[in-house]
DOVEXBA-306939 format. One record per residue: residue number from 1; residue in one letter; x, y, z of N, C-alpha, C, O in turn. Coordinates in pm, 1 decimal. Layout:
N
<NUM, "A", <X, Y, Z>, <X, Y, Z>, <X, Y, Z>, <X, Y, Z>>;
...
This chain:
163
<1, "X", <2983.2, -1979.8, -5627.7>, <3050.8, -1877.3, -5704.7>, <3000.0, -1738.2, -5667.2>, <3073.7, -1640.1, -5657.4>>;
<2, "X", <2890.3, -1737.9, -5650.5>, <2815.9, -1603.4, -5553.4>, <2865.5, -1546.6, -5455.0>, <2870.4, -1426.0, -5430.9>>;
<3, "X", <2916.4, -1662.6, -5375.9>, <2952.1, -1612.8, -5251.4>, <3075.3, -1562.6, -5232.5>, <3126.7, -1484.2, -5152.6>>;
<4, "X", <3126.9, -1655.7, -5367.9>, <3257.1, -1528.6, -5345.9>, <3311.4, -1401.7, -5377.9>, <3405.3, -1332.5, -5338.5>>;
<5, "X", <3171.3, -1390.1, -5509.3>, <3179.5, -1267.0, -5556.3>, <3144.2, -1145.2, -5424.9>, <3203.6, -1040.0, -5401.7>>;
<6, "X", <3028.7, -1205.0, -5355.8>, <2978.2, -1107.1, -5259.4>, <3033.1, -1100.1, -5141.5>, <2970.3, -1042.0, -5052.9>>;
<7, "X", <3131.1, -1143.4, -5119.9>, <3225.4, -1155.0, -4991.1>, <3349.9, -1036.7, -5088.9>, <3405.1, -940.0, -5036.4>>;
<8, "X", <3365.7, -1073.4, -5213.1>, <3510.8, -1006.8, -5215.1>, <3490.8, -886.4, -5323.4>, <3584.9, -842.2, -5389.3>>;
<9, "X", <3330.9, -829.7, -5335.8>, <3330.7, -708.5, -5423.7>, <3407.2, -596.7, -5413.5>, <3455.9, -533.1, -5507.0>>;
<10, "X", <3418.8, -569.0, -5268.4>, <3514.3, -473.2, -5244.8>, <3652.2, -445.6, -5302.9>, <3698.1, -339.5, -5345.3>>;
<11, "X", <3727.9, -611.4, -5291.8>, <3869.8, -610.6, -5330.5>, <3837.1, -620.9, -5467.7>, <3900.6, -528.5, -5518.5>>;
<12, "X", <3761.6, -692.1, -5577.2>, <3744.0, -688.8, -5712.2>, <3684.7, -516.5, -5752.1>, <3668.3, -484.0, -5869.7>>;
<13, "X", <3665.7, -448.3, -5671.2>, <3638.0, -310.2, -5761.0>, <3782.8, -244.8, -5750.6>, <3831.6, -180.4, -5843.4>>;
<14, "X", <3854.5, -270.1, -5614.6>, <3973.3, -154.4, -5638.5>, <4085.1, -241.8, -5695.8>, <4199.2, -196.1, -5702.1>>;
<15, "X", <4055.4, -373.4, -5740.4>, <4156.6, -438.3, -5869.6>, <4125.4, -378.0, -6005.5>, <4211.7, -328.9, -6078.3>>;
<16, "X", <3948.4, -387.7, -6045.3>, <3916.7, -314.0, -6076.8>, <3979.9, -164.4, -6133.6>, <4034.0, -148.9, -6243.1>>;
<17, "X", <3956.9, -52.0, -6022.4>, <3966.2, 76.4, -6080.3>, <4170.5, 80.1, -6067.3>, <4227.2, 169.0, -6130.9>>;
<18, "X", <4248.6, -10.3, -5992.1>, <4364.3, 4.2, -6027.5>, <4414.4, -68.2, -6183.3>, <4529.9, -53.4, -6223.3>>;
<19, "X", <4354.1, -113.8, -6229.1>, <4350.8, -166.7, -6348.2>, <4315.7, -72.2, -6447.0>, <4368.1, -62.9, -6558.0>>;
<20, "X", <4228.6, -5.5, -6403.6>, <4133.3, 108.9, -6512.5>, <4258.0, 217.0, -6478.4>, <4256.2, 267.7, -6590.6>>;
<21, "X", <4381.4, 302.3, -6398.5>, <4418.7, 373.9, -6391.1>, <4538.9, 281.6, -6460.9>, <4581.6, 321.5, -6569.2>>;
<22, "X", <4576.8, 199.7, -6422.3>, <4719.1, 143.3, -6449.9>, <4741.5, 166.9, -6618.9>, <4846.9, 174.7, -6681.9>>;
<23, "X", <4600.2, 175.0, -6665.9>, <4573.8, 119.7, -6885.4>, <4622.8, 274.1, -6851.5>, <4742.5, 299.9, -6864.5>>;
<24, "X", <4534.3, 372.7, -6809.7>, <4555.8, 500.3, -6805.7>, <4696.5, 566.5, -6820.7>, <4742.7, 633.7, -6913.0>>;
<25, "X", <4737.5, 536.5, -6730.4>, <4911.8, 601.3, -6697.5>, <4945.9, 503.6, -6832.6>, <4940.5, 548.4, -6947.1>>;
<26, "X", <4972.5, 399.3, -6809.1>, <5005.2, 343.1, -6974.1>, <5009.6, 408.7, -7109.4>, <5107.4, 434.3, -7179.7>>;
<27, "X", <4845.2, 436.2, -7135.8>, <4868.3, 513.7, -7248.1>, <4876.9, 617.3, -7271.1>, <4890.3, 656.8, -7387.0>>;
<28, "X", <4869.8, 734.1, -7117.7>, <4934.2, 841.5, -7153.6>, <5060.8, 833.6, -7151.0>, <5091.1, 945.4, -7192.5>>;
<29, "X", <5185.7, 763.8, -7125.5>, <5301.5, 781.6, -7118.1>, <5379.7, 703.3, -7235.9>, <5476.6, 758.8, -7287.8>>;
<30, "X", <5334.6, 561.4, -7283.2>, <5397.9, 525.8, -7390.8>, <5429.7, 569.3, -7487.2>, <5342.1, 629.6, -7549.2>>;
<31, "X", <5570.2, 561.3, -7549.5>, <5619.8, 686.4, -7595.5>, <5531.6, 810.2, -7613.1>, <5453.0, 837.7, -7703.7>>;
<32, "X", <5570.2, 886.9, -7487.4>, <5542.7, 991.6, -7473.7>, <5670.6, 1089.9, -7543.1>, <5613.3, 1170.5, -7616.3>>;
<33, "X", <5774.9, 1106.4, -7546.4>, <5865.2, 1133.1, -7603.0>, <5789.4, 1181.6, -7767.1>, <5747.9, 1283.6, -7822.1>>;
<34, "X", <5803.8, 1046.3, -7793.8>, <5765.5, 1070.7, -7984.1>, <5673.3, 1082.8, -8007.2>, <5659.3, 1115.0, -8125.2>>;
<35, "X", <5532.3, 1068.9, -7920.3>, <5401.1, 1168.1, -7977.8>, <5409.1, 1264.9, -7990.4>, <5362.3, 1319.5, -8090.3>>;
<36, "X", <5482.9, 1342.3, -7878.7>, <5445.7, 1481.0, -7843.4>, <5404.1, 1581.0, -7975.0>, <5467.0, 1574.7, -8080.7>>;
<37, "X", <5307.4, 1659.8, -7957.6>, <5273.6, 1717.0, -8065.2>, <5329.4, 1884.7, -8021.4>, <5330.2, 1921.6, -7903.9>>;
<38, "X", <5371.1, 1968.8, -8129.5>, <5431.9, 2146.7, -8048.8>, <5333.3, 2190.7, -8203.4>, <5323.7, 2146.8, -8318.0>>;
<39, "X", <5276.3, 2297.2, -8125.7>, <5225.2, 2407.8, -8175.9>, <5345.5, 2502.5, -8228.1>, <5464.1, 2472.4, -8214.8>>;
<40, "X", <5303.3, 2609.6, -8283.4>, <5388.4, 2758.5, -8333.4>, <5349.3, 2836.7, -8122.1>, <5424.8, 2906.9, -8054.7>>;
<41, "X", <5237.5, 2793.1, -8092.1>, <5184.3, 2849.8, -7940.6>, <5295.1, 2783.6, -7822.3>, <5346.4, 2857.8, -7738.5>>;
<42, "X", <5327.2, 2621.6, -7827.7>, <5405.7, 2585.6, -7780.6>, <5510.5, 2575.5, -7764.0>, <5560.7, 2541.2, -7657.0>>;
<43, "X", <5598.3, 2615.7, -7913.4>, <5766.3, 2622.1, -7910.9>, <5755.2, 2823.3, -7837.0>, <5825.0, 2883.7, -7755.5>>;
<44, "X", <5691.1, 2844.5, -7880.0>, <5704.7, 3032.4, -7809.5>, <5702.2, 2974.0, -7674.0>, <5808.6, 2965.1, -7612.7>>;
<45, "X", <5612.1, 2940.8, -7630.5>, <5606.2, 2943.4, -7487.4>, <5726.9, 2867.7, -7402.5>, <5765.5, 2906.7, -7292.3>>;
<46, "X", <5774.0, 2765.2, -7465.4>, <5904.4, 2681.0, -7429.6>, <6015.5, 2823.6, -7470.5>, <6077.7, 2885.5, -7384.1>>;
<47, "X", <6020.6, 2853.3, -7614.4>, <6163.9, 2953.2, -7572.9>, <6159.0, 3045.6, -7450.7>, <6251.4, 3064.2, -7371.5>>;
<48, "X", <6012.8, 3111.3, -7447.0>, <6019.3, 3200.2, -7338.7>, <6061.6, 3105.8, -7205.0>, <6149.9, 3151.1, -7132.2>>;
<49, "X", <6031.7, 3041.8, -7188.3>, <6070.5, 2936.9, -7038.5>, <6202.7, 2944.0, -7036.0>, <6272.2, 2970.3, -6937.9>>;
<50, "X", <6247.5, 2913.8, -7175.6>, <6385.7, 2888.6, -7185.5>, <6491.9, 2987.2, -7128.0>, <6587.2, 2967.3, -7052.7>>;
<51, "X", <6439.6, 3111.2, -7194.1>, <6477.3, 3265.6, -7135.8>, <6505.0, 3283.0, -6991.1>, <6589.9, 3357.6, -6942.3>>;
<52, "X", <6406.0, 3188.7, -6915.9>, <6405.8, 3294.9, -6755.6>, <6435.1, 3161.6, -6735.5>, <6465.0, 3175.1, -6616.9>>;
<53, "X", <6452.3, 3031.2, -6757.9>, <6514.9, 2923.9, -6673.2>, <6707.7, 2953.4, -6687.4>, <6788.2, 2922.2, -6599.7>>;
<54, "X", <6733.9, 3004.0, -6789.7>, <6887.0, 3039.0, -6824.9>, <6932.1, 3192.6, -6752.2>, <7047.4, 3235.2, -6745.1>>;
<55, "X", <6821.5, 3253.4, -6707.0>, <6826.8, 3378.4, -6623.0>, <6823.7, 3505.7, -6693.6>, <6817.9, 3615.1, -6637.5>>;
<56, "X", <6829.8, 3477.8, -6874.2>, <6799.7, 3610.2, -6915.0>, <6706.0, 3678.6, -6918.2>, <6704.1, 3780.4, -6987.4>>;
<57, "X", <6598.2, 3637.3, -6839.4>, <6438.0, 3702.9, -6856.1>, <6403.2, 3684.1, -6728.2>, <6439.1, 3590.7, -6656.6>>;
<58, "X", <6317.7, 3792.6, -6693.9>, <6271.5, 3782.3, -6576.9>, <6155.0, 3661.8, -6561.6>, <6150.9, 3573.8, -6647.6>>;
<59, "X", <6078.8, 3661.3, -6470.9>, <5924.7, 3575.3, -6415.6>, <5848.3, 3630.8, -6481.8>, <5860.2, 3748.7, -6515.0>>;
<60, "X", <5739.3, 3543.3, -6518.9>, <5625.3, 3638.1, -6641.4>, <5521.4, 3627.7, -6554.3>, <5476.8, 3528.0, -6497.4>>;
<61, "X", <5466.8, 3813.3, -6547.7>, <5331.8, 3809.4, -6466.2>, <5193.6, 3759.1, -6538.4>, <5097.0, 3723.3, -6471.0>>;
<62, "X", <5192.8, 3759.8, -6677.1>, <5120.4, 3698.8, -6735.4>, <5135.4, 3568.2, -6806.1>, <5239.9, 3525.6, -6855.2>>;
<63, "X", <5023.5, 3512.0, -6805.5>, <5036.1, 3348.2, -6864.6>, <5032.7, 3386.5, -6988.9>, <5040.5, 3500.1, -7035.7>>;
<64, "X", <5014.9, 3236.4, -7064.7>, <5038.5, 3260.1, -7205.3>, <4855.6, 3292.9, -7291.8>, <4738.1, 3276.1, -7259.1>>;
<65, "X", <4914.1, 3334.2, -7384.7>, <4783.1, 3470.6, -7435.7>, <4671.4, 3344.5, -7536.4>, <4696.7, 3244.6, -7603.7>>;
<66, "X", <4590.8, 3391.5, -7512.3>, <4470.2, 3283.5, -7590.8>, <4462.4, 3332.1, -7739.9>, <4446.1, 3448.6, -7776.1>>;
<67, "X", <4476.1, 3229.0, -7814.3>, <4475.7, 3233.9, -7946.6>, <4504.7, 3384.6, -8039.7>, <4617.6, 3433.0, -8047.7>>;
<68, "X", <4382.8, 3446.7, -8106.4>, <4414.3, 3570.2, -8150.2>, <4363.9, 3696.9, -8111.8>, <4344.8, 3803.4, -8170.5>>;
<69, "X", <4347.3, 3653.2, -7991.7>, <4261.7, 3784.5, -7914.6>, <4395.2, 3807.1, -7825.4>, <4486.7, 3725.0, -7819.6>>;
<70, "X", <4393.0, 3909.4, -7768.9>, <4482.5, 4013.0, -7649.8>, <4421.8, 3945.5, -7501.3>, <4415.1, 4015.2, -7400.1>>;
<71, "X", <4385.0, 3821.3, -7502.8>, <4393.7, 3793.5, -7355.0>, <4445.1, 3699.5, -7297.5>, <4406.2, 3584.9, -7319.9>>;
<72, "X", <4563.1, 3731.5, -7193.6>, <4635.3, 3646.1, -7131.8>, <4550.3, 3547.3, -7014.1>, <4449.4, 3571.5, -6947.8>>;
<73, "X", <4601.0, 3478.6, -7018.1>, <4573.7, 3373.4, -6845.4>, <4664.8, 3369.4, -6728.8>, <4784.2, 3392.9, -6747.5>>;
<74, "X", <4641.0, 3354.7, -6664.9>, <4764.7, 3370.7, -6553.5>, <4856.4, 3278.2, -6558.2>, <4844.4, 3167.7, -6611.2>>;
<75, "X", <4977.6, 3333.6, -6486.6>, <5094.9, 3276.4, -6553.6>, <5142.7, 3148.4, -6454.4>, <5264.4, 3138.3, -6438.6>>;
<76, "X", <5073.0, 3068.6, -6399.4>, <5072.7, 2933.3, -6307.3>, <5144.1, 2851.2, -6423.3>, <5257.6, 2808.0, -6403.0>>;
<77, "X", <5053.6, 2819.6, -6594.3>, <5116.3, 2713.4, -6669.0>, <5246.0, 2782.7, -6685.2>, <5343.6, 2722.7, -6640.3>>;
<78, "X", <5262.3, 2879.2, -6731.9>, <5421.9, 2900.3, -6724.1>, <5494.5, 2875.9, -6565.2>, <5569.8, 2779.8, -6580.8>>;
<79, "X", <5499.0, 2901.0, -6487.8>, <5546.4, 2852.5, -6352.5>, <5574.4, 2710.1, -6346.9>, <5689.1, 2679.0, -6314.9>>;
<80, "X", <5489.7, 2616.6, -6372.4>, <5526.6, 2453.3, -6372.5>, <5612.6, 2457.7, -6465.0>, <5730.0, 2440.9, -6431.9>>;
<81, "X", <5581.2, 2480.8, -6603.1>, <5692.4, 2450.6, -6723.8>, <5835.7, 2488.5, -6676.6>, <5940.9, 2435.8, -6712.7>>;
<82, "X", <5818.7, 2589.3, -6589.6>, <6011.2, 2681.5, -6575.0>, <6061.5, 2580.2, -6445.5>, <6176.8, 2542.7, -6424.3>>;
<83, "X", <5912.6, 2540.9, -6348.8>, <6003.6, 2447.3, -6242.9>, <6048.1, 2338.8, -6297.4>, <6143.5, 2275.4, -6252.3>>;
<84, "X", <5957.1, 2295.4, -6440.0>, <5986.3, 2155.4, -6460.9>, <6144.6, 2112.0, -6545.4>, <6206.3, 2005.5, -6549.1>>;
<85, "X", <6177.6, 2270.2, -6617.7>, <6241.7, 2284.6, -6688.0>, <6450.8, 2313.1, -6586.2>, <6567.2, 2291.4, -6619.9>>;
<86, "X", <6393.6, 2358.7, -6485.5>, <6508.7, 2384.3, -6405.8>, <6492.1, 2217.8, -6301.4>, <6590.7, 2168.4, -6246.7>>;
<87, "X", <6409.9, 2181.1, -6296.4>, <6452.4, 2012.7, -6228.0>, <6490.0, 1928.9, -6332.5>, <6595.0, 1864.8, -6328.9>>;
<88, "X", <6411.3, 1925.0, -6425.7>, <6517.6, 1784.5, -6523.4>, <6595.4, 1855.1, -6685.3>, <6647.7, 1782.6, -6769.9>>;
<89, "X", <6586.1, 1993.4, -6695.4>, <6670.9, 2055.4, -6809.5>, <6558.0, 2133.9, -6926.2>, <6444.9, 2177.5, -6904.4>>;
<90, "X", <6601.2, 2132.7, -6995.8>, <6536.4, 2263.1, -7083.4>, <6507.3, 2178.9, -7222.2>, <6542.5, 2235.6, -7325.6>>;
<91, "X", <6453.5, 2064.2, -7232.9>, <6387.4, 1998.6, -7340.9>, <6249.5, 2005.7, -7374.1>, <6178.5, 2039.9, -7279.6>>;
<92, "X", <6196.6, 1985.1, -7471.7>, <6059.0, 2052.9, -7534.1>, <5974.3, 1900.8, -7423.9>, <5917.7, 1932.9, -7319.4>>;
<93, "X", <5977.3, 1796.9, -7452.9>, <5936.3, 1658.0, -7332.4>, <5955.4, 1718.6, -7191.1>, <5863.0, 1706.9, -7110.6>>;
<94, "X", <6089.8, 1793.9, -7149.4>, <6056.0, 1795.3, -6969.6>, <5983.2, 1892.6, -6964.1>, <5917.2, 1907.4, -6861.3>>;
<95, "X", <5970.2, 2000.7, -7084.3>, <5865.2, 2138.3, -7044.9>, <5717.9, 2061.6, -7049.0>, <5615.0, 2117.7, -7011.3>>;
<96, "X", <5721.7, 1926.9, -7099.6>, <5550.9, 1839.5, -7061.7>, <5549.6, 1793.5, -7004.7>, <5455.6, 1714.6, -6995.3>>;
<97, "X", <5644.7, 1795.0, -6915.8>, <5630.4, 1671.7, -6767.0>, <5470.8, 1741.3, -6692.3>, <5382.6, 1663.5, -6656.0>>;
<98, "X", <5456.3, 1880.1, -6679.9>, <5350.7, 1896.5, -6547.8>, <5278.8, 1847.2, -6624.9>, <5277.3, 1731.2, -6583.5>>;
<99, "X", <5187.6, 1850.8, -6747.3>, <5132.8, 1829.3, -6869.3>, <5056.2, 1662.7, -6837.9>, <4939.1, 1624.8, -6842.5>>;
<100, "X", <5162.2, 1605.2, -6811.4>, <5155.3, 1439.1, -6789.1>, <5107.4, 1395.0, -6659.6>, <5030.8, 1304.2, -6627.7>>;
<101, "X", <5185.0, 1500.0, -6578.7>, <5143.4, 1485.5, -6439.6>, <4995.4, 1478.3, -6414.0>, <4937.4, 1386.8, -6355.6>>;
<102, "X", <4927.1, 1617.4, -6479.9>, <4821.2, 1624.6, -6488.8>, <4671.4, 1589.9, -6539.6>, <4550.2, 1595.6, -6519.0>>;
<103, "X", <4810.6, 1537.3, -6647.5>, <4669.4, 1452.3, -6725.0>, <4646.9, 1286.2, -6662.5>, <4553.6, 1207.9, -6680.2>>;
<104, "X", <4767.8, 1273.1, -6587.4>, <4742.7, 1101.2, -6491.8>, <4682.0, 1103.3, -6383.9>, <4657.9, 1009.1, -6308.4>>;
<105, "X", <4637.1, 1288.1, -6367.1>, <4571.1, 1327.3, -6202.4>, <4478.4, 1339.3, -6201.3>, <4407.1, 1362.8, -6103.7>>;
<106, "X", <4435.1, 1321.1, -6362.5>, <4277.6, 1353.7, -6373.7>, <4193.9, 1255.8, -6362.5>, <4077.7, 1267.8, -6323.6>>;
<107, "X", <4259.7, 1131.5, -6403.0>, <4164.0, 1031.1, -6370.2>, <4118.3, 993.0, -6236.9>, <3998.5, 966.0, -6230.1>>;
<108, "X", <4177.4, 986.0, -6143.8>, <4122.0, 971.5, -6000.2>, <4006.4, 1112.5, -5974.6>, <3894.6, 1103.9, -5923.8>>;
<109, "X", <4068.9, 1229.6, -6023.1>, <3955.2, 1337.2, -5995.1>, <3834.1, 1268.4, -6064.7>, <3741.8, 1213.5, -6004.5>>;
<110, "X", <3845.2, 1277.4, -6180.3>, <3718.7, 1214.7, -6279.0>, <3638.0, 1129.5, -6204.3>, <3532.8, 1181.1, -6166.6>>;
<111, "X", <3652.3, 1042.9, -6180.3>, <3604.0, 963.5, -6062.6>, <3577.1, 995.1, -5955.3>, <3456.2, 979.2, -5938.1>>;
<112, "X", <3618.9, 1027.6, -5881.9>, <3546.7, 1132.8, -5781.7>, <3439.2, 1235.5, -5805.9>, <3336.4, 1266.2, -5745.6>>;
<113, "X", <3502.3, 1280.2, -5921.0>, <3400.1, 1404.6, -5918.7>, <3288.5, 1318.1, -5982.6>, <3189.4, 1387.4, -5959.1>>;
<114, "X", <3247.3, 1215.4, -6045.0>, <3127.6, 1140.9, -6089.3>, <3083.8, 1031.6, -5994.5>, <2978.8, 969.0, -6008.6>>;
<115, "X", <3178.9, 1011.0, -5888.2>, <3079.8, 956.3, -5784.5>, <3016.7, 1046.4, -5681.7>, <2943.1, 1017.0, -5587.5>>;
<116, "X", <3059.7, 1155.2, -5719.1>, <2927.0, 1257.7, -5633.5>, <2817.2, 1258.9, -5685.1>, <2725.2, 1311.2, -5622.2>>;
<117, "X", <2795.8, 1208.7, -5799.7>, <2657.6, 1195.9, -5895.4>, <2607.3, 1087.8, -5905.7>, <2490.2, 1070.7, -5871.8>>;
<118, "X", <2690.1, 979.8, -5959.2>, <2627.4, 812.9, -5968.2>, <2688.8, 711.2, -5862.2>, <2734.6, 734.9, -5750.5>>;
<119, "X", <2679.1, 619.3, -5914.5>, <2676.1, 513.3, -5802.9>, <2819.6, 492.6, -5835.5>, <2869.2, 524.3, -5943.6>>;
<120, "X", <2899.8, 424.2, -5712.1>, <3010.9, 384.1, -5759.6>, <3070.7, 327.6, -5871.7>, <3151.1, 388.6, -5942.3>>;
<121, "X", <3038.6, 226.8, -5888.4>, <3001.2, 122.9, -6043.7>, <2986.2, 169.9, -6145.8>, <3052.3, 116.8, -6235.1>>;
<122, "X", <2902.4, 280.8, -6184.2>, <2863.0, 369.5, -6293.4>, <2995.5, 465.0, -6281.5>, <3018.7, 494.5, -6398.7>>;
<123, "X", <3079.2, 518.8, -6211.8>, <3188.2, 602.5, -6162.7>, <3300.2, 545.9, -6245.1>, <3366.2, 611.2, -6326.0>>;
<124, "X", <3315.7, 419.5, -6217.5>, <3404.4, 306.5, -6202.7>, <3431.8, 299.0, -6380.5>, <3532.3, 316.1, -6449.5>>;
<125, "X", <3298.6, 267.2, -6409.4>, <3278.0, 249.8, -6563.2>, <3318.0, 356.1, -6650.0>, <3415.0, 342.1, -6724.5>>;
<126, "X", <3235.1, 485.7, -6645.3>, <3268.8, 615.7, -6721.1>, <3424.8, 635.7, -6687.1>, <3495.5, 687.3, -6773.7>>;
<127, "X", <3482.3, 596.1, -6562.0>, <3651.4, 669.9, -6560.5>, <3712.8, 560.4, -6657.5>, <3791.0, 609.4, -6738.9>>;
<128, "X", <3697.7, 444.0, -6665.9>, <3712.5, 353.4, -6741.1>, <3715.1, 393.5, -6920.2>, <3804.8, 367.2, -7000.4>>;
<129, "X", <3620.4, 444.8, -6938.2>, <3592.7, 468.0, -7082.3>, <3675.1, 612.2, -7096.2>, <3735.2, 627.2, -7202.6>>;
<130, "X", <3681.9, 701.9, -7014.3>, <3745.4, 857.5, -6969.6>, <3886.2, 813.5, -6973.7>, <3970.1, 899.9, -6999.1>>;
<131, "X", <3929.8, 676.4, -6949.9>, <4090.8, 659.4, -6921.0>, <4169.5, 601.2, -7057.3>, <4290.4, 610.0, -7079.1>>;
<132, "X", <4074.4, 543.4, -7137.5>, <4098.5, 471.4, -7262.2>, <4070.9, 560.1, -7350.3>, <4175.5, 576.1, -7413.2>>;
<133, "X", <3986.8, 631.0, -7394.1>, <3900.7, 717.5, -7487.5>, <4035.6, 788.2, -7549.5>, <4116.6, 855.1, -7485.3>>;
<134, "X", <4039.2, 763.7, -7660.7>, <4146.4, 829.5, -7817.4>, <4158.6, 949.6, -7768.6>, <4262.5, 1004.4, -7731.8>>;
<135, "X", <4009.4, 1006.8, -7768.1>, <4005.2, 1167.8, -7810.2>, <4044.2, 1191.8, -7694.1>, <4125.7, 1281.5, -7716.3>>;
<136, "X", <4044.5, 1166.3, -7521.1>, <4112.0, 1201.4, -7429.4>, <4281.7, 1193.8, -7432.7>, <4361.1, 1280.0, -7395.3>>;
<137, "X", <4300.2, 1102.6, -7472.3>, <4452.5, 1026.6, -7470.6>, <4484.4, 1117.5, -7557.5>, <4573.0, 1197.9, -7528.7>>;
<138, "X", <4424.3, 1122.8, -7671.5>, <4512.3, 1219.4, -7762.7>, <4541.1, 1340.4, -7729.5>, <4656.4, 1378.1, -7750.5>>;
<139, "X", <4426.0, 1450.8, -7657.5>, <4434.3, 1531.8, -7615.7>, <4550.5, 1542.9, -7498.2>, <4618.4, 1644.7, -7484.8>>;
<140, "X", <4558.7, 1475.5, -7450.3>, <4671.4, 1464.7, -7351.4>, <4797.7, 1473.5, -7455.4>, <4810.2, 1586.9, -7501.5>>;
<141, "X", <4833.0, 1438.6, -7472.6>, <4925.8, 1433.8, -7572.4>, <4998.5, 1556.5, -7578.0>, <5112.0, 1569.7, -7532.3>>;
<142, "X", <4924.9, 1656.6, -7640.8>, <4959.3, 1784.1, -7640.2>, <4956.9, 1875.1, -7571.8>, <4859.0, 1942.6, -7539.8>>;
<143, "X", <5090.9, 1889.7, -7534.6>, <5136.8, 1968.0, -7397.5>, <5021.6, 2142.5, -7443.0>, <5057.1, 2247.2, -7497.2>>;
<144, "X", <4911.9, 2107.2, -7399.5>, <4860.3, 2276.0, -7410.7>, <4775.5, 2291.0, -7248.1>, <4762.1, 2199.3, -7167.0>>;
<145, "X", <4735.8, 2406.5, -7235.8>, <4686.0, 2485.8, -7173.1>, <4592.6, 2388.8, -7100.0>, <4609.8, 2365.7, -6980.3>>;
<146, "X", <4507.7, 2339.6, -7160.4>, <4337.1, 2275.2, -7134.9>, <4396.2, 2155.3, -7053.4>, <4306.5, 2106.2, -6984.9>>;
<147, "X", <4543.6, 2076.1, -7033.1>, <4546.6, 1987.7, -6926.9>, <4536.2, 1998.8, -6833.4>, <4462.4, 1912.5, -6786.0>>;
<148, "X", <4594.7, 2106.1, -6725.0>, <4560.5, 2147.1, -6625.3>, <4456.0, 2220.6, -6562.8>, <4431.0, 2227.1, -6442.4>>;
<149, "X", <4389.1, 2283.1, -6672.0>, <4281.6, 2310.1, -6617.2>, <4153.7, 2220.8, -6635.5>, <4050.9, 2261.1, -6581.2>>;
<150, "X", <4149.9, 2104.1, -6706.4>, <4067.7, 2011.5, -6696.5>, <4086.0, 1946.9, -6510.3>, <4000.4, 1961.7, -6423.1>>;
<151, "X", <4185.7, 1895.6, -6498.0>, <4227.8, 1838.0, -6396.2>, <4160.2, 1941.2, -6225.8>, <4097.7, 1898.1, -6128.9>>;
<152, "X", <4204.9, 2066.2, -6254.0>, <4179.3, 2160.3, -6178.3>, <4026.3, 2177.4, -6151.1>, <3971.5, 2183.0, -6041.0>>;
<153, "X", <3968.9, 2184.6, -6274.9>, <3799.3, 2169.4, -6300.6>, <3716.5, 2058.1, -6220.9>, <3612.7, 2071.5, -6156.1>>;
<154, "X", <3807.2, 1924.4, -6249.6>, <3767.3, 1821.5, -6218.3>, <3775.1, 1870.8, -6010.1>, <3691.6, 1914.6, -5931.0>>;
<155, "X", <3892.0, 1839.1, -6001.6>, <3912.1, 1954.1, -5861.0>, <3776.5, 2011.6, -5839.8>, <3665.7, 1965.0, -5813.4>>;
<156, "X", <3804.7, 2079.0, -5852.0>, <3727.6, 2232.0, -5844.5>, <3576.8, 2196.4, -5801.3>, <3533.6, 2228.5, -5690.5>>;
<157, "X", <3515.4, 2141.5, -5877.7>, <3378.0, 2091.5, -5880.8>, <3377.3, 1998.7, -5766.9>, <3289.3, 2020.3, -5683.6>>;
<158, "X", <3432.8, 1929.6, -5752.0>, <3448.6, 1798.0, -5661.2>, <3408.8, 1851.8, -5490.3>, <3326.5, 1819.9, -5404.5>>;
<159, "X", <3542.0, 1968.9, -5506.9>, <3507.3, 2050.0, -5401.1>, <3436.4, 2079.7, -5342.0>, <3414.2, 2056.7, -5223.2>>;
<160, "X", <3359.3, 2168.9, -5454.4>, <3207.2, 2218.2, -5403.2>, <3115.3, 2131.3, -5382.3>, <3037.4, 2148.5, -5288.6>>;
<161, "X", <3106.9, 2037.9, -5452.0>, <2997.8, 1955.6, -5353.4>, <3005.8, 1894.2, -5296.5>, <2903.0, 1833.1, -5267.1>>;
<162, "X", <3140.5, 1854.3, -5227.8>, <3195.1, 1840.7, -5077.9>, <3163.5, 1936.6, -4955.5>, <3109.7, 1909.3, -4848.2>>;
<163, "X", <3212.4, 2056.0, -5003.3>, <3173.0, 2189.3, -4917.8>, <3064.7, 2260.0, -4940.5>, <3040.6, 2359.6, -4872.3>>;
């Protein structure tokens, strides 16, 4: 029974971590539709999309503004929402498509970016618990700001200690 474990670890980890992504995409997408959660921050930001995907508004040089302070972010999350919104229509769900995209992109980053630190196995495990975890899943959920730049982060870091 050893021997077959140690002949076929390889193929049992990436059954493994396709298993650990497959739960992933799962439970971020099952009804995704009827979770979706909208802010008073999120229906503004969808009408404004709405505006310049129908052509009455121009391109916004600024992103959308952080809570109750006067400071904007750059306007990239608005850019996905208006492409996403002119490829499949102008619904509050297709303005979360990048949203979803991103939050199913994070798990392979996640993993990566923690096997630059631990051992594969330990990688394997934490994306595991990172792919199931409520408070992640839930957070996904809600089409806001912090999905893409988690994902990007995850990126980001990965990078650098590549380069």
């Amino acid at each position: 029974m050893n021997t077959y474990f140690a002949g076929n670890k390889k193929k049992i980890f990436y059954i493994i971590a396709i298993l650990i992504f497959s739960v992933g995409v799962f439970l971020r997408t099952y009804h995704f539709r009827d979770w979706l959660q909208f802010g008073p921050d999120q229906v503004r930001d969808i009408s404004a999309n709405q505006n310049i995907i129908e052509g009455r508004a121009p391109w916004p040089l600024l992103g959308p503004e952080i809570g109750n302070i006067k400071y904007n972010l750059g306007p990239i999350y608005y850019y996905f929402q208006i492409l996403s919104g002119k490829i499949f229509g102008v619904l509050p769900e297709t303005m979360a498509y990048p949203d979803l995209l991103f939050s199913i992109l994070t798990i392979p980053l996640f993993y990566f970016f923690l096997k630059k630190y631990f051992t594969p196995d330990l990688s394997l495990t934490l994306t595991g618990l990172f792919s199931i975890s409520l408070f992640i899943v839930d957070i996904h959920v809600l089409p806001l700001i912090l999905i893409p730049r988690l994902s990007l982060t995850c990126c980001f870091f990965t990078l650098c200690w590549k380069y």
